[in-house]
N, C-alpha and C positions, 0 to 999 in steps of 0.2 A: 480806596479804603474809606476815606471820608463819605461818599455816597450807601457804601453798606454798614457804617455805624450810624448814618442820619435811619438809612431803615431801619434796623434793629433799635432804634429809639422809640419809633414811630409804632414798632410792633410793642414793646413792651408798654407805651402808652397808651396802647390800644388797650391792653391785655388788666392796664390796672385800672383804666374806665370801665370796662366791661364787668371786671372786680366788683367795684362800686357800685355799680348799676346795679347786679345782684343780690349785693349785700343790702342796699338799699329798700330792695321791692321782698326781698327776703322778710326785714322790717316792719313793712307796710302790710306784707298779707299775714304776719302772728299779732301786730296791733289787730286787722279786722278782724282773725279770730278770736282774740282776747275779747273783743268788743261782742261779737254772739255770743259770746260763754257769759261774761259780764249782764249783757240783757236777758239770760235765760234764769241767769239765777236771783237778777234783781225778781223779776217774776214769780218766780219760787218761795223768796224771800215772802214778795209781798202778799202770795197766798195763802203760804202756814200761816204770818203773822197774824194776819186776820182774816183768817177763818178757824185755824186748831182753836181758839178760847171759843169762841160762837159754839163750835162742835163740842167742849169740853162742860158749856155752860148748859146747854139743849139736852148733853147725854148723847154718847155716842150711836148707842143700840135706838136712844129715839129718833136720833136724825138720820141714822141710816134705813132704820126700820120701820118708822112712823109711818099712819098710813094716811095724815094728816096736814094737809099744808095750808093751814088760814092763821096769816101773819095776827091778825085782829083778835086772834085768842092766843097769843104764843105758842100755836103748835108748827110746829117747823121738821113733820113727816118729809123726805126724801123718797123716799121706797116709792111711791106711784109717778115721779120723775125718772128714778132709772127705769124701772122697770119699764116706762114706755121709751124711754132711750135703749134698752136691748130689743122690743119688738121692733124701733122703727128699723133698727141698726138690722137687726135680723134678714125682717122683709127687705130693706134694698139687697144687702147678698143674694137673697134666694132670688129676685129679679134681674139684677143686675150682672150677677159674676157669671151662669150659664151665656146669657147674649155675649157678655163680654169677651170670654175664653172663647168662644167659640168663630167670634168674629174677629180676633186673633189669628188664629189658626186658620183664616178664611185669607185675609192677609198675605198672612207671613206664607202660606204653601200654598194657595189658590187661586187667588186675585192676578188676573191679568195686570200686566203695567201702565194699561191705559185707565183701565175702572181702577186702578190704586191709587192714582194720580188725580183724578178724582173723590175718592173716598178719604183718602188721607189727610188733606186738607179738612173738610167738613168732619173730622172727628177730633182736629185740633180746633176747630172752633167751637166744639161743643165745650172744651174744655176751658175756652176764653169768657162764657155766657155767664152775668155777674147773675148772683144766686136769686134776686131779684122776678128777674127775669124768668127762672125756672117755678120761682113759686108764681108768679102769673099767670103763665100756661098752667100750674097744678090748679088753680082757679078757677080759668075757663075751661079750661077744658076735660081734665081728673075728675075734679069734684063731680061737676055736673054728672058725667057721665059715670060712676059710680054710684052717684043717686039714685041715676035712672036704672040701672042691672040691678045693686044688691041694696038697695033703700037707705043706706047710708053716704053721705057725702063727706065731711073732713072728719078723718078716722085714719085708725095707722093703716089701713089697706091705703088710701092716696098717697099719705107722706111717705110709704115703703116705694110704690112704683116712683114716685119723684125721685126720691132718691137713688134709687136703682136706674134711671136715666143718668142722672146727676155724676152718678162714677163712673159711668161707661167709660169717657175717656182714661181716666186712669189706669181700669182693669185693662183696656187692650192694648195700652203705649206699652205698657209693662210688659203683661202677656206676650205682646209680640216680639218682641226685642229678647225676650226669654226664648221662645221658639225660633230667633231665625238667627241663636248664638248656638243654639245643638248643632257638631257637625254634620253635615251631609254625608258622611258615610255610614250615621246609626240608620238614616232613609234608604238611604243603597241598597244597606244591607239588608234591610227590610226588604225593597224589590227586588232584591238576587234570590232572597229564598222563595217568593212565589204571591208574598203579601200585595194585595192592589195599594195604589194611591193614596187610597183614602184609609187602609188598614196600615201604613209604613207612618199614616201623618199622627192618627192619632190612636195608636198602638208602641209607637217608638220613637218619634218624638216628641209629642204633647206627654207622652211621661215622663222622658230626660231631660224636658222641661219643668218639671214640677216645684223646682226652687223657687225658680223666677214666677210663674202662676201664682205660689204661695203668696211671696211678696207683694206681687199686685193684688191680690184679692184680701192682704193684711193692710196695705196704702189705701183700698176701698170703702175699709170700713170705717178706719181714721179719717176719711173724707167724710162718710154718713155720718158718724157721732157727733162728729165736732159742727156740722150745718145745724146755722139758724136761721135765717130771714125765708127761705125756702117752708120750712115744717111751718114755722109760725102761719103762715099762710094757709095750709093746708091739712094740717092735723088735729084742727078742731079746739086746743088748748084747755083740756080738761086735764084739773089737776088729781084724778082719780088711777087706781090702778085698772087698767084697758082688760075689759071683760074678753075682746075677744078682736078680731082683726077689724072688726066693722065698728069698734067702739073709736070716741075721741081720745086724743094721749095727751100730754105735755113732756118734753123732754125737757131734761137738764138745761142743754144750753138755750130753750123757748124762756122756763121760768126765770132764768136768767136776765135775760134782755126786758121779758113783761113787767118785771115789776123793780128792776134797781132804780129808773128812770124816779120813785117817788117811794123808796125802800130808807130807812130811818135806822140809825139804833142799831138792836139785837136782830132786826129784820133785814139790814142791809150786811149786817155780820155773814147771816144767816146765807145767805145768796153769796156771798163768797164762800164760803163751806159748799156750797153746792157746787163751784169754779173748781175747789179742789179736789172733790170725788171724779167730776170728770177730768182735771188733771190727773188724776191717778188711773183714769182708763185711759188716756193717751198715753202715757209712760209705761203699762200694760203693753199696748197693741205697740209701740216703737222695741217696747223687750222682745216682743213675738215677732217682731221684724227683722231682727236683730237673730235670733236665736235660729230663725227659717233661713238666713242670708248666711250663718257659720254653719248650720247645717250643710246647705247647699254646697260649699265652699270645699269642706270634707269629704264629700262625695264626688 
């Protein structure tokens, strides 16, 4: 008797460390969530606080619609910032999101186990390469040859193809994982009625995949908008609205970094106001993320 109440002590000492253990790491992981919610909104905090009066003091309709951005006469025009932030943001989708779907789909239904084994790897390293780096090779190697074809060098036609390199890894980690979560019997069923290989892959389920595609090609373009040290290299830095794909741009986050480093005043206000419009297209593209992923979920 004494031997199975020393057990039964032993069990239930188990049972109230294990308790505590839980309760404890329980603890530990809503402090570390408090702790991101706390640094998102200190963030938040600190980009309405100073930027809404810059934007309130400028004129809304002139900072958003100005076509004007020279600190040195107080015009603090915006409008040829986004606007070359929607073309660069454009061009990398329209580069980037067909290779990338597609070489998903290559992947997830195509790809031998030995070329995967190799591929996989060097698509995760594309995704490690600091942005640096990417704008280097847009340097030597974009620019240049952009020159030489359409007579223009840093212009959104470079900064789009970089960037459309630049997501690759995203669009297909997603992508893929989207296509190789369809069951195997919407493909089946595809080849029991008569459909080939290539009609079951992308006929039934690269579109019962469409949730997941979305989402990666909405994580794509929140990768493109938000790049700086990349465009700044290769986009030429013209604070004008972009005539056309072969003109220079300057995006949001370029103006940003070019001129805080010695931004004063209403001019450093000002560049924060520029922090929060593009905060507000991130919060955008996370709503659209958000909204394609309850979509999906519904269906």
């Amino acid at each position: 008797m004494s031997g199975q109440s020393g057990t039964n002590a032993d069990l239930a000492l188990g049972v109230r460390a294990r308790s505590a253990v839980e309760t404890a790491m329980r603890i530990v992981f809503l402090i570390a969530a408090c702790v991101c919610v706390l640094c998102v909104g200190l963030i938040c905090a600190f980009l309405l606080a100073n930027g809404l009066p810059a934007i309130a003091e400028i004129g809304p309709l002139k900072f958003l619609l100005g076509l004007s951005w020279k600190p040195g006469r107080n015009l603090y025009g915006t409008a040829p910032m986004i606007v070359g932030s929607l073309f660069v943001t454009a061009g990398a989708v329209v580069v980037g999101v067909p290779i990338g779907v597609l070489t998903a789909a290559y992947m997830a239904r195509f790809c031998g186990k030995r070329l995967y084994r190799l591929v996989s790897p060097v698509i995760s390293l594309m995704a490690g390469i600091p942005s640096v780096v990417y704008g280097f090779f847009g340097m030597v190697a974009i620019v240049p040859a952009a020159r030489a074809w359409f007579g223009a060098g840093k212009s959104v036609l470079t900064a789009s193809i970089l960037l459309g390199i630049m997501i690759l890894p995203t669009v297909i980690r997603v992508s893929e994982a989207a296509i190789r979560a369809v069951p195997d019997s919407y493909y089946e069923g595809a080849v029991a009625l008569g459909a080939s290989h290539e009609r079951g892959v992308f006929f039934c389920a690269l579109p019962a995949a469409k949730s997941g595609v979305m989402a990666a090609i909405v994580l794509g373009i929140g990768r493109a908008i938000g790049e700086t040290m990349a465009v700044i290299m290769v986009a030429g830095n013209q604070a004008v609205v972009p005539s056309g794909i072969l003109s220079g741009v300057r995006t949001l986050t370029a103006n940003i970094v070019l001129e805080m480093g010695y931004a004063a005043d209403l001019h450093r206000e000002a560049l924060i106001g520029c922090a929060v419009v593009l905060f507000v297209f991130i919060l955008l593209i996370n709503l659209l993320l958000s909204a394609v992923k309850g979509k999906g979920a519904r269906t």
